[in-house]
N, C-alpha and C positions, 0 to 999 in steps of 0.2 A: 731314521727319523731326522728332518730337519730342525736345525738349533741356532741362533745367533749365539756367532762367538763372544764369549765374556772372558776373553783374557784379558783385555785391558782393562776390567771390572776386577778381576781377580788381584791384577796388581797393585791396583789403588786400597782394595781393602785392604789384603796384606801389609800396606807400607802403613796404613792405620792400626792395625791389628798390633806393629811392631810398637807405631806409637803407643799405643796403650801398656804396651808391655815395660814401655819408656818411665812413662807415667807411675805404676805399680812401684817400679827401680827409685822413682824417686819421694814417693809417699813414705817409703823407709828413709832415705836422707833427711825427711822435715819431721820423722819422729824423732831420728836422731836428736836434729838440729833443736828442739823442741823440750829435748832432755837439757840441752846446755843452758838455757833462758833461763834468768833465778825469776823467784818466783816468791811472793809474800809468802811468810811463815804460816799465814792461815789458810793457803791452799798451796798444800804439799803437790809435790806429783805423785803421779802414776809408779811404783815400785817399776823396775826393765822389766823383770823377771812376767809382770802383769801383761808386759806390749810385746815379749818376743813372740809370742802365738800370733798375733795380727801380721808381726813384720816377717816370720816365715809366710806365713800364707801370701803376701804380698811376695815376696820373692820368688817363690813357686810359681806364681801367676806372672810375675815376668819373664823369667824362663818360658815356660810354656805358650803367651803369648809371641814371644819375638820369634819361638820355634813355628808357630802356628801359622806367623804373619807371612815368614821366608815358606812354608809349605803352599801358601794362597798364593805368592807372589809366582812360587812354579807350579802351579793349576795341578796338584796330586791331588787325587783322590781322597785318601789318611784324612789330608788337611779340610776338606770340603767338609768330609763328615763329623770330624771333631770341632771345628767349626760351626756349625750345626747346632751341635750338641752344645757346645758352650755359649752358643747367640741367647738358646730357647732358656738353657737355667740360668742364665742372666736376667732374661725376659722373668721367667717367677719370680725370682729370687727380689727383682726389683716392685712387682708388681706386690709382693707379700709385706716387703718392706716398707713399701710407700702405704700398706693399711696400716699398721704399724704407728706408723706415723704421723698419719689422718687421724687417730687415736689421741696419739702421743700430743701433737700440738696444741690442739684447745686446751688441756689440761696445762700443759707448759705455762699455756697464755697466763692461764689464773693463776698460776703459784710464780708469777716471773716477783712481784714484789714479795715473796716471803724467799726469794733466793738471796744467799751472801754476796756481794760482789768481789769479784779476786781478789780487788786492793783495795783494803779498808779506809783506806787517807784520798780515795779520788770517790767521787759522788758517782753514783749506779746510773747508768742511763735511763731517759723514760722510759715508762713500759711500755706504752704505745709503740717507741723507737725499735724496743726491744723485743715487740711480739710481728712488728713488719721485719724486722732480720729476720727470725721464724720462718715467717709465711714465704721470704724471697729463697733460704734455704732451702725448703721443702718442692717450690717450684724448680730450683735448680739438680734436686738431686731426681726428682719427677723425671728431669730429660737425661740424666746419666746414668737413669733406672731404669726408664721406660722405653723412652723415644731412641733412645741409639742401640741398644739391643736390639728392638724393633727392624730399623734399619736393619741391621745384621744378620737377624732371621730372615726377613723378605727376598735379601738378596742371596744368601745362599742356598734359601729354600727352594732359589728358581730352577723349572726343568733345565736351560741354557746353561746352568753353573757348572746342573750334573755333568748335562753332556760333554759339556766344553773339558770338564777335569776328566770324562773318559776317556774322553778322543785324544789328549795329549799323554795318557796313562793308559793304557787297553788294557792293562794286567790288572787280574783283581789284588787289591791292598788286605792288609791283614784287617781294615776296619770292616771288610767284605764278608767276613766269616761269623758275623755276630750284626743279626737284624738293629735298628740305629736305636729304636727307642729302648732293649735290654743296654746293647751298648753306652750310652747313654749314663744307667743306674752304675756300669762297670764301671766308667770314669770318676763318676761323685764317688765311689768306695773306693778307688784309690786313691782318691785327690784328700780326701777324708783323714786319711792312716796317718801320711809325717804331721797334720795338723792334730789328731789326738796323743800321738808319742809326742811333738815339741809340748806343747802345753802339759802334759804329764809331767816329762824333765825339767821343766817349770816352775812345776807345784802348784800350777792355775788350773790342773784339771779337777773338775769336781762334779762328780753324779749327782744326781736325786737316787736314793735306792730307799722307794718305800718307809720313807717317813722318818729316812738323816741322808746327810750329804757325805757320800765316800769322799776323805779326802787323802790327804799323806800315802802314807805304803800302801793302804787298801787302796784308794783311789787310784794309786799306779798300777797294782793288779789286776784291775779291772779296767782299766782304758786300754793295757798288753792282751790283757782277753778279748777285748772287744775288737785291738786293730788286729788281732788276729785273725776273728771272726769274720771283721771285714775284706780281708783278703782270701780267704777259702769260699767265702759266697760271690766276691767279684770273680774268682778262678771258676767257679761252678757257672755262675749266668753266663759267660763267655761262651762260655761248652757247651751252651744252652740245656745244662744238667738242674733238674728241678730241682734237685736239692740248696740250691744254692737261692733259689726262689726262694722256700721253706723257709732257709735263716736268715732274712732280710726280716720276711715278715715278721718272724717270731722277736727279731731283735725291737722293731719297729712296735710290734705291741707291747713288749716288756717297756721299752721305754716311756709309753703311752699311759700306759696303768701306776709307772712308776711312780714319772712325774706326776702326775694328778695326785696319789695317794699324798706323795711330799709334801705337797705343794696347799692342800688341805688341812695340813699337820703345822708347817714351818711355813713362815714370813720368806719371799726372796730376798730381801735385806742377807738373811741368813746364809745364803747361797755366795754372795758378795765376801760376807765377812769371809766366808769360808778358801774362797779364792784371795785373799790377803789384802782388798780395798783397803786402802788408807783413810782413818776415821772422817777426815775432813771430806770426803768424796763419798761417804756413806751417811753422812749427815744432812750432805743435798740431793741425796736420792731419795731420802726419807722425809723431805718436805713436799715431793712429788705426789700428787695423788694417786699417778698412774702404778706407783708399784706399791699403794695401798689396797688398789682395788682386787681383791684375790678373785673373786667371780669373774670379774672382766680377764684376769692371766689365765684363769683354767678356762674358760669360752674360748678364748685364741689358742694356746694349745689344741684345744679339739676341733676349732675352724681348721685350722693349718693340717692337722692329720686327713681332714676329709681327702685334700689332691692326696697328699702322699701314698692315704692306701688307694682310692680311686686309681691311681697310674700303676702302681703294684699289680691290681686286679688285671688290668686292663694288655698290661705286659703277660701273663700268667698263658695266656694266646700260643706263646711263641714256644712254650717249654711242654714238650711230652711225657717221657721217660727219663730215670736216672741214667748217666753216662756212666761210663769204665771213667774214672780217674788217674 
């Protein structure tokens, strides 16, 4: 099959790929940096123990990009595909987040005069001023949700990328042995595990389980069963052993029925406390409408499940019989 070469396509994104991984390294320095700034007494910060979940998974994400970036920069396969895979759940994850948010702002707009301002001795900026910072926000994160992901897909999804990474790799890669879109769910279940144990060791992990929030010793019992869980169904779908199918789904509806029963019972405010929010950061969450509205949080949980099990189903294809483990 003829293919234009994209090795120098490859290296350019790779050396992008690393920058972002750059970037990831240094969104933890400006949390840091960000702990050190005092702050008026009437908006405390963030407890650490709240931001080390964000700033592992941030660190994870630069490892992993700068690895990902140096695999494009030498046209491997592995990298092509995982690549791939991380363009497209970039591509959701940004497109889920900007509805989110499409949500979230009008409401913002209208409660922006009943928000405290940080410092109580300097005058609150217009609202007006204050609902176009919004709108400029939401457009900038639009293109580092949508449009560069975007990018990212297009060009690794091209036939030339394949070939180009075969032709310089002829041997099949271990990402060869497990069809892309199961492999895929593999990756988010291990990318998954250190982010539920960090925030456990935390004490920021918190369930919904059917109408209270696991928290303390339960709550760690149950995020250790869960990343365990997670790891014996991503070892199963690899294997392409349907059993591993089975506990995906089963986890994904238990969570589904969970949250909704909770969520009908208890206020999310409650869910906050329970992850240890500092009262002054729960008191301008509770002037928000948006996490007033309990119909509108259960309607986006259930919008959001639609992809989730739709690509479950749809994966379901690829799996026959149980394997020998």
């Amino acid at each position: 099959m003829e293919y234009k070469d994209r090795s120098t396509g490859l290296i350019v994104f790779g050396i992008l790929t690393v920058g972002l991984g750059g970037l990831c390294a240094l969104l933890i320095l400006l949390i840091f940096a960000a702990q050190m700034i005092p702050t008026p007494a009437s908006s405390p910060k963030m407890p650490i123990t709240t931001l080390i979940p964000g700033m592992a998974m941030y660190a994870v994400l630069a490892v992993a990009l700068v690895w990902l970036g140096i695999g494009s920069a030498m046209a491997t396969r592995w990298s092509r595909a995982l690549m791939l895979i991380f363009s497209w759940s970039w591509l959701v994850a940004g497109v889920m987040g900007m509805t989110v948010a499409a949500i979230m702002v009008p409401m913002m707009i209208e409660n922006l005069s009943s928000l405290t301002p940080a410092n109580p001795d300097m005058p609150a900026p217009p609202q007006a001023a204050m609902a176009v910072g919004l709108i400029i926000g939401l457009g900038f994160d639009g293109f580092i949700l949508i449009v560069l992901p975007a990018v990212w897909t297009f060009f690794y999804n091209s036939r030339h990328v394949k070939a180009t990474c075969e032709a310089h790799h002829p041997q099949s890669s271990w990402t060869d042995a497990c069809p892309l879109p199961v492999l895929g769910v593999v990756c988010w279940l291990v990318f998954t595990v250190p982010m539920v144990l960090v925030g456990t060791l935390c004490g920021t992990g918190v369930l919904p389980f059917f109408g209270v929030f696991l928290a303390g010793v339960s709550g760690r019992i149950a995020f250790v069963v869960l990343g365990a869980l997670y790891l014996v169904s991503a070892w199963l779908l690899y294997r392409l052993d349907v059993r591993g199918w089975w506990i995906i789904v089963g986890i994904m509806v238990f969570f589904l029925v969970s949250t909704i029963l909770t969520f009908m019972q208890r206020d999310i405010l409650d869910m906050y406390r329970a992850m240890n929010f500092p009262p002054a950061q729960l008191d301008q969450l509770a002037k928000m409408d948006f996490f007033k509205n309990k119909p509108l949080l259960l309607g986006l949980a259930g919008v959001f499940a639609v992809p989730i099990f739709g690509y479950l189903l749809y994966i379901r294809r690829y799996f026959q019989r149980p394997n020998a483990v």
